[in-house]
C-alpha positions in Angstrom: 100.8 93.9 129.9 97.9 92.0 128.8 99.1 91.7 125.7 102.4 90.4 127.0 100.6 87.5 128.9 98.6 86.4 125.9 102.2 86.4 123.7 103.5 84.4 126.7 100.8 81.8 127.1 101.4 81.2 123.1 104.6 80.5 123.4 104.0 78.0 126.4 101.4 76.2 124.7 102.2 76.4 121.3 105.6 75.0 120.1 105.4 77.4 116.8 105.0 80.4 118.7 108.6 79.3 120.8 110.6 82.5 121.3 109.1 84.3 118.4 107.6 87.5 120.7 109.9 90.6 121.6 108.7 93.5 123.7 109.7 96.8 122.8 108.9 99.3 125.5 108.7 103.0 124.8 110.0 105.6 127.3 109.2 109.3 126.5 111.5 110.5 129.0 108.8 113.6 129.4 108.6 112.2 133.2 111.4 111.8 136.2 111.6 108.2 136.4 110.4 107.0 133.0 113.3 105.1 132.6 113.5 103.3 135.7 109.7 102.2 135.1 110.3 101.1 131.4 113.1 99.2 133.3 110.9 97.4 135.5 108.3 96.1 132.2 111.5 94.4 130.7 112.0 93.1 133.5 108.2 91.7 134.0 108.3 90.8 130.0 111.9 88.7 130.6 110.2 87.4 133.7 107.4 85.5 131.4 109.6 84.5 128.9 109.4 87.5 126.6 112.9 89.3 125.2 112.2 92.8 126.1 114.0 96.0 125.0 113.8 100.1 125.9 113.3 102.3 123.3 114.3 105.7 124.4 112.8 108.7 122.8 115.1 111.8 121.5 113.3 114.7 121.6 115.9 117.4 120.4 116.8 121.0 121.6 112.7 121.4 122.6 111.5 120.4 125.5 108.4 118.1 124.8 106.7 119.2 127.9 106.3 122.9 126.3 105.8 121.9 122.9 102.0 122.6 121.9 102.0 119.8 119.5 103.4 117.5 121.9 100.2 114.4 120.9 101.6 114.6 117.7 105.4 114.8 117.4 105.1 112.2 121.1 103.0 109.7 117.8 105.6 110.2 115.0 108.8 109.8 117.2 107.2 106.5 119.1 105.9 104.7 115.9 109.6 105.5 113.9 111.5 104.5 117.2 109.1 100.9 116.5 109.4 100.6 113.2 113.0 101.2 113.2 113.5 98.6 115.9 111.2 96.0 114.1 113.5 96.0 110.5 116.8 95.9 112.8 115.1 92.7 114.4 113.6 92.0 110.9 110.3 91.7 112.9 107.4 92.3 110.0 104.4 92.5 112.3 104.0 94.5 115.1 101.3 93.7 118.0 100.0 96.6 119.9 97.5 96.6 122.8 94.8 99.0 121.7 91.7 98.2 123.9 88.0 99.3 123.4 88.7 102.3 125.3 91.1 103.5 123.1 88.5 103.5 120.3 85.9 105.1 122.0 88.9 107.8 123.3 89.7 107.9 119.2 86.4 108.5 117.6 85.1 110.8 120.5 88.6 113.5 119.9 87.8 112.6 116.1 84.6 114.2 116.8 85.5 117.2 118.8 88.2 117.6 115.8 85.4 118.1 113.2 85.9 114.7 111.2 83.1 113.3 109.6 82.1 110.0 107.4 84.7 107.3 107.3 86.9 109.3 110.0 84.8 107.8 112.8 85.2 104.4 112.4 88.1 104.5 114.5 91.2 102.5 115.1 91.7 99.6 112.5 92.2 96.1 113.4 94.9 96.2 110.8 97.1 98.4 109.0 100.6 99.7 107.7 102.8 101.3 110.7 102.1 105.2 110.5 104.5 107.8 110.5 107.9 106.1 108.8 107.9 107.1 105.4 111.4 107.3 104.0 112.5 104.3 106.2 113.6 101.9 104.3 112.2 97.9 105.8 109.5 99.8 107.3 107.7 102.0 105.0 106.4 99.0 102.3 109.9 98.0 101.7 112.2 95.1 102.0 110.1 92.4 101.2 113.3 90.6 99.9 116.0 90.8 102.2 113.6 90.2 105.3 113.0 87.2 104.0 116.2 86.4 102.8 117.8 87.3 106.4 115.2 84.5 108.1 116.4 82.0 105.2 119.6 82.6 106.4 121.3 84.0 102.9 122.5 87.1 104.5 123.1 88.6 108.2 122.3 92.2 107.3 120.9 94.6 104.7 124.0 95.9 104.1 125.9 92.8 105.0 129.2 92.1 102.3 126.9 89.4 101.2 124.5 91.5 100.0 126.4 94.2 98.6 128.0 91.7 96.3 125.4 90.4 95.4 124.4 93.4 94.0 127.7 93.7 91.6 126.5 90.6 89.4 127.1 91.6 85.5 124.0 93.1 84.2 122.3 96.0 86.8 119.8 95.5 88.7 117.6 97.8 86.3 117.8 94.8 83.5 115.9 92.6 86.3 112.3 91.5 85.2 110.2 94.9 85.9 108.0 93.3 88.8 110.7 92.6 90.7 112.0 96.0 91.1 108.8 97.2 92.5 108.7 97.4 96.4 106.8 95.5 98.7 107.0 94.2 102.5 107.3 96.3 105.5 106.1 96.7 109.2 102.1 95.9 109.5 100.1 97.0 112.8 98.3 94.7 114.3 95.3 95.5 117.3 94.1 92.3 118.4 92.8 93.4 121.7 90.3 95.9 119.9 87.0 94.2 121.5 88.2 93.8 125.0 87.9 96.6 127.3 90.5 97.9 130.2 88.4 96.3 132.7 88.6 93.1 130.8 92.4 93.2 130.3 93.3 94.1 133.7 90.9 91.3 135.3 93.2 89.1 132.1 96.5 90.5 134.0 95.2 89.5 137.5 94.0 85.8 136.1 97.9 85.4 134.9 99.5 86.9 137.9 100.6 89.9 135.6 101.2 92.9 137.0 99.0 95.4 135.5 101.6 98.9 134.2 99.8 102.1 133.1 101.8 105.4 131.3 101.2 108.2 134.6 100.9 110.6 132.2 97.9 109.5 131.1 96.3 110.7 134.6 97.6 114.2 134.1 94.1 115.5 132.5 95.9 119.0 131.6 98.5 117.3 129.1 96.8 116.5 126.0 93.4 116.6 124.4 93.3 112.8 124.5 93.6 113.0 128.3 90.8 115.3 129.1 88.5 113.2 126.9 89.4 110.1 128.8 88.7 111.8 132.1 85.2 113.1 130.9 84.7 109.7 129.6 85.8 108.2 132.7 83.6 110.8 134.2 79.9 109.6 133.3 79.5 113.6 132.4 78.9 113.0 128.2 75.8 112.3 127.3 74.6 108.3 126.2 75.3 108.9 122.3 79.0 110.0 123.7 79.6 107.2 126.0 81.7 104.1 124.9 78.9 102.1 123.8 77.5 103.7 121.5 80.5 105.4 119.7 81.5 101.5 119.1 78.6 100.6 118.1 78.6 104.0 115.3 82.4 102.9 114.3 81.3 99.7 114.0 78.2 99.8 111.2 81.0 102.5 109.6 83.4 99.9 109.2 81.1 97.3 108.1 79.7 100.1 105.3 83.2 101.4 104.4 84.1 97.7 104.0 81.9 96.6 101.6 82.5 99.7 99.5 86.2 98.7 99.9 85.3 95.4 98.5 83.9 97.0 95.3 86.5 99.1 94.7 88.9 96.2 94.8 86.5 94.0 92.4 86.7 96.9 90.1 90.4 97.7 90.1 91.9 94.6 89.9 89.3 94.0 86.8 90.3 97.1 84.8 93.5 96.5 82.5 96.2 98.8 83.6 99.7 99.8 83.0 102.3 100.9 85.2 105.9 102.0 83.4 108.0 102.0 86.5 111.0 104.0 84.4 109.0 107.1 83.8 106.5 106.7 86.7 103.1 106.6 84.4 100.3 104.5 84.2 97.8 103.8 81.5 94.3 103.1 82.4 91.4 101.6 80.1 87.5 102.4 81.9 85.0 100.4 80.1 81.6 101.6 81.4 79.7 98.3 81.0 81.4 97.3 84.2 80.4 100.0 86.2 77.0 100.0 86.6 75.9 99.6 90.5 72.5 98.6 90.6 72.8 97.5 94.6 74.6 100.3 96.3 73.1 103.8 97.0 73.6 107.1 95.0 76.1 108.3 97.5 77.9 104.8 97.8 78.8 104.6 94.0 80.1 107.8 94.9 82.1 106.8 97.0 83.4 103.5 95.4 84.5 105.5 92.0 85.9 108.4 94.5 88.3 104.9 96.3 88.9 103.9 92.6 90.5 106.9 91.4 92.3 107.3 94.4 93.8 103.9 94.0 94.7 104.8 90.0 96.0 107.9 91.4 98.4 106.6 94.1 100.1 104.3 91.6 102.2 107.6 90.5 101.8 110.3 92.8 104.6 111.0 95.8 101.5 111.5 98.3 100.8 109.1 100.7 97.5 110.0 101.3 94.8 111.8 99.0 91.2 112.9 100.2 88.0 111.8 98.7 86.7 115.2 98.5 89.7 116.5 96.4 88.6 114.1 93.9 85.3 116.1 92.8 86.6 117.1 89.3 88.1 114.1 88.1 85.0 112.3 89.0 83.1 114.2 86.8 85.1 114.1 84.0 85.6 109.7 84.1 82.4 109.2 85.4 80.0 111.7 84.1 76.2 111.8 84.8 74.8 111.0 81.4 74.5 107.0 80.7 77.5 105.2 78.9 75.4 104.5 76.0 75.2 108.5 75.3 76.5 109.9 71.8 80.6 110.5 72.3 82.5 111.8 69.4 85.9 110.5 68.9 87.3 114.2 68.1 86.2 115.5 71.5 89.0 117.6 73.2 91.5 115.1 75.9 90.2 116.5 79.4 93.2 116.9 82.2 93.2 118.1 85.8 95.9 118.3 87.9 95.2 116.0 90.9 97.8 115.2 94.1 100.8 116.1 91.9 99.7 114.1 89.3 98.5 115.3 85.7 95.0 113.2 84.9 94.5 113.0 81.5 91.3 112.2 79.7 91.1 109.9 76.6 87.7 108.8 74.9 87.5 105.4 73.8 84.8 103.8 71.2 83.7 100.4 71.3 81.9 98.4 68.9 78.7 98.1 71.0 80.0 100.2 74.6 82.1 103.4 75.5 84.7 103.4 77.9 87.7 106.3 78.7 91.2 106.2 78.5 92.9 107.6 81.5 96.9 109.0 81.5 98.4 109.3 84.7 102.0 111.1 85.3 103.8 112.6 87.9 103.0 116.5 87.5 106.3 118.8 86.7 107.7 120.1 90.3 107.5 123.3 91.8 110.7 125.3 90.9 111.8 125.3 94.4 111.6 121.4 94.9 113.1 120.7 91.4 116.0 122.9 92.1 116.6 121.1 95.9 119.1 118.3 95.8 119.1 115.2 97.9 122.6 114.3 99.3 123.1 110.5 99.2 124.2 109.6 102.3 127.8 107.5 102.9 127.7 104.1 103.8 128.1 103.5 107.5 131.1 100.7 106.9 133.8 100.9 103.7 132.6 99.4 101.0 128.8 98.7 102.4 125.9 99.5 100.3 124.9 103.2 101.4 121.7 103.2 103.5 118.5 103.5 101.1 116.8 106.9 99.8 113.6 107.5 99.0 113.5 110.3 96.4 110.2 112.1 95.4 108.0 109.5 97.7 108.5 107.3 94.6 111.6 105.7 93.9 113.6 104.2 96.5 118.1 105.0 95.1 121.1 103.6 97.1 124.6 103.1 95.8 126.7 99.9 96.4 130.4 101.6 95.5 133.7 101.4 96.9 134.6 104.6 99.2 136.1 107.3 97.1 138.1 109.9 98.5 136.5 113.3 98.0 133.5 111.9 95.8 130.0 112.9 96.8 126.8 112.3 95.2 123.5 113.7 95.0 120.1 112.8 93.7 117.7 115.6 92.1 115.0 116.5 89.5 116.0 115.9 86.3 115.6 120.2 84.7 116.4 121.9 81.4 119.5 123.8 83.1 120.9 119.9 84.5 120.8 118.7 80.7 122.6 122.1 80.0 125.2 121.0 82.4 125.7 117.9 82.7 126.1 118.6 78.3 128.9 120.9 79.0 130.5 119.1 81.2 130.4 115.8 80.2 129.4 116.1 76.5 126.1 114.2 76.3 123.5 112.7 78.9 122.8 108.9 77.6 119.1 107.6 77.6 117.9 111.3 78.0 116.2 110.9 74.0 114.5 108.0 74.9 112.4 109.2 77.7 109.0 111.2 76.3 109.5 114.6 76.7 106.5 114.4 79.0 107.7 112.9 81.5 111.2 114.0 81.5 111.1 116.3 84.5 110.1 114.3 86.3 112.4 111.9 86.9 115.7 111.5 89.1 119.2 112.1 88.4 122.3 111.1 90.0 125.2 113.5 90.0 128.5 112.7 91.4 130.9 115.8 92.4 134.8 116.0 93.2 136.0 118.8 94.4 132.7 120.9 93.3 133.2 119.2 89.8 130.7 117.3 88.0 132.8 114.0 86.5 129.6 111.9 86.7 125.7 111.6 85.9 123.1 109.2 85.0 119.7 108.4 85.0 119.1 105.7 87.4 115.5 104.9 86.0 116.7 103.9 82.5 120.8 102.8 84.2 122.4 105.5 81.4 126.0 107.0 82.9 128.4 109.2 81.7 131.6 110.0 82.9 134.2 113.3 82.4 136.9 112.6 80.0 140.0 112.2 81.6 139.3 112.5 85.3 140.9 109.7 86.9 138.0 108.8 89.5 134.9 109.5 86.9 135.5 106.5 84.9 135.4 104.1 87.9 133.0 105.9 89.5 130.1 105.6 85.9 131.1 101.9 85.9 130.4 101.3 89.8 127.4 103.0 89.0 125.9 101.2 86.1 126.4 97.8 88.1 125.1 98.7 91.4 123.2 101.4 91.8 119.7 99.9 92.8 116.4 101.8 91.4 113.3 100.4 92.8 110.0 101.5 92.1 107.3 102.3 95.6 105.3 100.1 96.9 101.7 99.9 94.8 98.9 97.3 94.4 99.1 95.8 91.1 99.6 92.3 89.7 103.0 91.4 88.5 101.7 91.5 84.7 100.7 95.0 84.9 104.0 96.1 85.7 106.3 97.2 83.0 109.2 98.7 82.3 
């Protein structure tokens, strides 16, 4: 509730801030009586001036009080029941009341877990919302109609205004490149980081705020995270252990990490790269007269080209997350021991490694006084098993709304914008020799498939649409090629629906706008 009061006393004294806080409370429904307590915070949040609304967990068939992963899957349905709420509000930052205590109760179970380095700096001050890939406004998505819905323009995603929109004459796919790349989403914000529960609570008191603690956080025998903060609580661990000084360790992390972090970005965002958001590859040129790092450590230059190629890296791979140490083999082969003045013959044999999903190709590159590598990054061919599983698009919620967004392979983000028709269905998969097959047969050719490098033709989406277990339509949404069966009186309709609004957007990634092509 301390957080609450702060959010209220804004909104008092500052005319900006007027009505622009909403409490979302969470109940887990693991206790008898959850409910009627999360009923009583709305009604201390409407009480100081704060909107306030329950969000009620679903937990499935399990009970969460015998799952044995209960921390975890208690984290992943509380921060998508947030996230979810936020884009339905169009709310784009989320506040949460994280306190010192927290942090020390982090890094300490980070410890007992085993993590090392980096993992102990703890609970960031700032960051993406966890846990809601896939959900589209939340997951670094929806930069445009968030803003559009607070100009006004529309009242809903998948308002009529916006599905019109969306039917103009040329698809959305002959759009400048940048601007069908992703961006926007919830943020997570901790500002109550450096203030301890002591502090906050005495905060509550001062503002005549009734202090509200989670009872299950007493219950010591729950969770991992509760028998920490009883032993913390406890005076039992020894000085190196106790809150202090794990703050104090997280802290001089932080402050190392960041600077590293601050090289890396100096460094990327000075190296000329390519992203072709219709096959999904990116084109990298090193030049090794810019990396010399005279003022950081052996193991922090490391560590800054281990960041760098995971940045390069994330541009095309569907993993969200990719660890340093997995990164051994392709930082020997772009950033080898020998100096960058060393003898390099032009001939010498393309290296690649397979890294996250991603083939990491290898180029050398001569210069007329330095050396520098040429790096080829494309989303690796699929396992059988997950090129040969289909992704039903789901049906839109209203006739003739948009249907709700997809995100297919972590990478492109598909929806359809077509009128309801009867028995139609369509799916998004892999595009694989046996679909070209097919979709030949069938339909007699697959448009745009010849102009896509043979490369990188597996790796890409197709849409297939189905009547009856038929196949009367497919495209490739990447390069907005359709083709229709000959003859079937809902294929034609159905190809032209699709070449003028079926969206293809590219995911979220940190590049300037002229880096971005098509």
């Amino acid at each position: 509730m301390a957080l609450a009061a702060v959010c209220s006393d804004l909104q008092t004294l500052h005319p900006t801030f007027q009505g622009a806080f909403r409490g979302f409370i969470v109940d887990h429904g693991v206790r008898k009586g959850s409910d009627e307590e999360a009923r009583k915070v709305a009604t201390e949040l409407e009480r100081i001036g704060i909107s306030a609304k329950v969000l009620k967990l679903t937990w499935g068939q399990q009970d969460p009080k015998t799952a044995t992963n209960f921390e975890t899957r208690a984290r992943k349905l509380r921060y998508r029941a947030l996230g979810t709420a936020c884009w339905d509000a169009r709310i784009s930052k989320l506040l949460v009341a994280h306190h010192a205590d927290d942090q020390a109760e982090t890094i300490l179970s980070r410890v007992v877990s085993g993590y090392m380095g980096s993992g102990l700096q703890g609970i960031k001050k700032y960051s993406q919302i966890p846990e809601c890939e896939g959900i589209y406004g939340v997951d670094t998505s929806g930069w445009e109609r968030y803003h559009a819905f607070k100009r006004g323009e529309r009242s809903a995603d998948n308002s009529p205004e916006d599905r019109s929109s969306s039917r103009g004459s040329n698809p959305p796919w002959c759009e400048a490149p940048a601007s069908r790349v992703e961006r926007g989403g919830v943020s997570l914000h901790r500002p109550l980081l450096p203030f301890t529960k002591e502090d906050l609570i005495l905060l509550c008191r001062a503002k005549g705020v009734q202090w509200v603690e989670d009872q299950t956080n007493k219950d010591k025998t729950l969770t991992q995270r509760n028998t920490i903060r009883h032993l913390m609580k406890s005076d039992a661990l020894p000085a190196a252990l106790q809150r202090e000084s794990l703050s104090s360790m997280a802290t001089k992390l932080r402050q190392d990490n960041g600077q590293m972090e601050r090289e890396v970005e100096r460094l990327y965002h000075a190296t000329p790269i390519k992203l072709h958001i219709r096959t999904g590859k990116a084109v990298v040129d090193i030049d090794y007269a810019k990396w010399e790092l005279p003022f950081i450590s052996q193991e922090e230059a490391y560590h800054v080209k281990a960041m760098f190629l995971r940045k390069l890296l994330l541009l095309v791979s569907p993993c969200s997350d990719i660890a340093l140490p997995d990164l051994d083999h392709a930082l020997d082969l772009v950033f080898p021991e020998a100096t960058p003045s060393r003898t390099i013959h032009s001939t010498d044999v393309p290296a690649r490694v397979q890294i996250a999903e991603v083939n990491f190709q290898l180029h050398v590159i001569k210069r007329s006084v330095q050396f520098g590598t040429g790096l080829t990054l494309c989303r690796a061919h699929p396992m059988r098993t997950k090129a040969n599983s289909p992704i039903p698009m789901p049906r839109a919620e209203v006739p003739s709304d948009p249907t709700p967004w997809v995100l297919w392979d972590s990478r492109f983000w598909l929806r359809l914008a077509v009128d309801p028709i009867p028995d139609i269905s369509f799916e998004v998969r892999f595009l694989t020799p046996k679909l070209v097959g097919e979709i030949r047969h069938k339909l007699g050719k697959l448009p745009g498939y010849a102009s896509i490098p043979a490369r990188e033709r597996w790796t890409l989406p197709v849409i297939m649409a189905y009547r009856h277990g038929d196949l009367i339509c497919a495209g490739l949404p990447t390069v907005a090629k359709y083709v229709h069966a000959e003859g079937s009186q809902h294929a034609l309709p159905t190809a032209q629906l699709l070449h003028g609004a079926l969206e293809c957007r590219y995911k979220n990634v940190d590049l300037h706008q002229d880096s971005i092509t098509g």
